[in-house]
C-alpha positions as CSV (number, residue, x, y, z in Angstrom):
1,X,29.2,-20.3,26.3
2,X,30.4,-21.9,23.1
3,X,33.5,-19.5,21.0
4,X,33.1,-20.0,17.4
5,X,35.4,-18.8,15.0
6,X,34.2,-16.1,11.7
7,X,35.6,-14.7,8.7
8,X,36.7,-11.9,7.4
9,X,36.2,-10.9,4.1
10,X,37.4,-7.6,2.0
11,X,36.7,-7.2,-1.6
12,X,36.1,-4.5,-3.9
13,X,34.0,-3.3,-6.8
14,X,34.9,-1.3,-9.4
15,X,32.8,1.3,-11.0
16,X,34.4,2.9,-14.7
17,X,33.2,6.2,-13.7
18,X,34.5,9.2,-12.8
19,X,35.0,10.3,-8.3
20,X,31.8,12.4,-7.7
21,X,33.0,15.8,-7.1
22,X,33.3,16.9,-3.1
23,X,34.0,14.4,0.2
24,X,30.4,12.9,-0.9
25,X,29.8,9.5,-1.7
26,X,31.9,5.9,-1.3
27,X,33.5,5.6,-4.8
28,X,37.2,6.4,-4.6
29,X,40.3,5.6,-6.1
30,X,42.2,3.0,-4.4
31,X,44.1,-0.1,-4.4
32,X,42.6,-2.3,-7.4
33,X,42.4,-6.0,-6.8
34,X,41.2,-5.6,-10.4
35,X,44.5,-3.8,-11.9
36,X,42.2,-1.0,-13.0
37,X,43.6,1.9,-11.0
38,X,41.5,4.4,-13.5
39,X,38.5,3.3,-11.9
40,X,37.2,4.5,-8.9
41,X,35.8,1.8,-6.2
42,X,34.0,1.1,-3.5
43,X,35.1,-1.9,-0.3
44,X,32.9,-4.4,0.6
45,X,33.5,-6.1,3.9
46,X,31.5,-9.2,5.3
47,X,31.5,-11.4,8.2
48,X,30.3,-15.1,7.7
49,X,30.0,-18.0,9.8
50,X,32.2,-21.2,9.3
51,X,28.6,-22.5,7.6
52,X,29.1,-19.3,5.1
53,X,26.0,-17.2,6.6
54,X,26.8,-13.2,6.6
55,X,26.5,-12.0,9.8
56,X,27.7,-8.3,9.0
57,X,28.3,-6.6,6.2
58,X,29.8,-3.0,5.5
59,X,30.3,-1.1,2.9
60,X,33.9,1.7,2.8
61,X,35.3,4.0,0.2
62,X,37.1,3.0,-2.2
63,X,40.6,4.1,-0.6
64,X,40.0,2.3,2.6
65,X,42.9,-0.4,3.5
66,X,42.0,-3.8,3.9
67,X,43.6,-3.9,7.2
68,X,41.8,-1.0,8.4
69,X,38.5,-2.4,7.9
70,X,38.8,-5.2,10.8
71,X,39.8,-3.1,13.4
72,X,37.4,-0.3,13.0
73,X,34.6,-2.8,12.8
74,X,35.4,-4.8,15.8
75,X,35.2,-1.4,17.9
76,X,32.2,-0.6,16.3
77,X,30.8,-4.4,17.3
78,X,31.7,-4.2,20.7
79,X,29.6,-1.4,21.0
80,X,27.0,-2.6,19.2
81,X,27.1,-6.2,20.5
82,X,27.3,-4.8,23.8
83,X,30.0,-7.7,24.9
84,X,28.4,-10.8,22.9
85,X,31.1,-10.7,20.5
86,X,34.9,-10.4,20.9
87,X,37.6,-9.3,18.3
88,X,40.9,-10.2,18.5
């Protein structure tokens, strides 16, 4: 079995409108890669290949921290990958 290495990406997208009201929804205030910490957000995260093909993709709220997003997918993958892919 060949390893091959991915990567990580986190980014964001702001949205100039206001939180919905309640727990509903992914648009939340958070850190702004964008300086616009009026807007509320939403995290996108995606695996690629070394070629640049996503492999995964999630999308977070908008107050989830970039280094949370790697660890909760890679126990969610292992899971779901059932051993064919390791996170370290």
């Amino acid at each position: 079995m060949t390893s091959q290495w991915l990567s990580w990406s986190v980014s964001s997208a702001v949205r100039a409108s206001a939180q919905p009201k309640g727990a509903d929804g992914l648009r939340r205030f958070g850190y702004s890669r964008d300086k616009r910490s009026d807007c509320v957000q939403v995290v996108i995260a995606l695996i690629v290949t070394p070629e640049g093909f996503p492999l995964a993709h999630e999308v977070l709220p908008g107050n989830t921290t970039d280094k949370s997003t790697l660890r909760d997918f890679c126990r969610r993958s292992k899971r779901s990958m059932a051993g064919r892919a390791a996170c370290g």
